[in-house]
N, C-alpha and C positions, 0 to 999 in steps of 0.2 A: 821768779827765782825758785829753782827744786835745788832741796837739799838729802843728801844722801848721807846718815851718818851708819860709821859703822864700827868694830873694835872692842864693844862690850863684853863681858863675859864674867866668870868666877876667880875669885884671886883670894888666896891668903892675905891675911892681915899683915901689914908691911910690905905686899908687894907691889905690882905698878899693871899698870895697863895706858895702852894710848889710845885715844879716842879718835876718828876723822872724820870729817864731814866735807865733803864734794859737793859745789857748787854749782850749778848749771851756767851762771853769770861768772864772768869776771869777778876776782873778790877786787881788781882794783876799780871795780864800779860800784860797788857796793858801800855802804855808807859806815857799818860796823857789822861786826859778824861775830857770835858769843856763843858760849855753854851755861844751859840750864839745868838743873835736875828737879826731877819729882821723884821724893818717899811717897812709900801708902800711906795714906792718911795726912800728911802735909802740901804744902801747897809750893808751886813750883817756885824756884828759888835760883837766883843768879850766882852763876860758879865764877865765870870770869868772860870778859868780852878785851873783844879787840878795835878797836874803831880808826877805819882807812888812816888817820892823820890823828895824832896824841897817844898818850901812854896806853900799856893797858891794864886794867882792874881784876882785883880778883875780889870773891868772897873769904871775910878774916879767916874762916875756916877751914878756906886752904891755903892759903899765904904761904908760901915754900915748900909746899909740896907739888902743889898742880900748877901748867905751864901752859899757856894756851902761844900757838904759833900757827905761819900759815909759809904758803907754797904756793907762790903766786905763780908759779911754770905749770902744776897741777890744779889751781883754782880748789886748792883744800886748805880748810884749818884743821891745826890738828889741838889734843889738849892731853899733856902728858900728866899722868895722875902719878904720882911716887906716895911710898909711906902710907899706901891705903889702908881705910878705920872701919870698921864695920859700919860705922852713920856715913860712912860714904856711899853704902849701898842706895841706891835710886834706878831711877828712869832716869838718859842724860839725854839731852836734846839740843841741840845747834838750832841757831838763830842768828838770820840775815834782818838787817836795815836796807830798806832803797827804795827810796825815792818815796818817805815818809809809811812807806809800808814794811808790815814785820811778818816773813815768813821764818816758819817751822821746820824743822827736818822730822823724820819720823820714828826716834827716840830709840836709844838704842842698851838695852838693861846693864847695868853693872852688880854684881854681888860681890861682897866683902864677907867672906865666911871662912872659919875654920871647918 
């Protein structure tokens, strides 16, 4: 499975940016498919994940602000960030499940600045 994420970039505090990550697989073959991120200096950390069948989760941190969804006609998830905080800044990273293996996409920056 290649993942292609993309949509990152600089945003004001309060603003929004959408994230997408493209799938080379079917995402309806896939087992679960999420967003991670990595700060400098922290360690990577689960934003929200989607999984084929059951609800999906997020980190308490973003609980009503960020949405993760997918498009199963383009085999993308996407993950809509609102209300963006400066500790949102990170590395964001998509992440496939299948077939008990977990690939990566190749992270795509976000900054929260004034």
């Amino acid at each position: 499975v290649q993942l292609q994420a993309s949509g990152g970039g600089l945003v004001q505090p309060g603003g929004s940016l959408r994230l997408s990550c493209a799938s080379s697989r079917s995402i309806f073959s896939v087992n679960r498919m999420g967003w991670y991120r990595q700060a400098p200096g922290k360690e990577r950390e689960l934003v929200a994940t989607m999984p084929l069948r059951g609800s999906t989760d997020y980190a308490e941190a973003v609980k009503g602000r960020f949405t993760i969804s997918r498009d199963s006609a383009k085999n993308t998830v996407y993950l809509q960030m609102n209300s963006l905080k400066p500790e949102d800044t990170a590395v964001y990273y998509c992440n496939a499940v299948y077939l008990a293996t977990v690939y990566w996409g190749q992270g795509t920056q976000v900054t929260v600045s004034s």
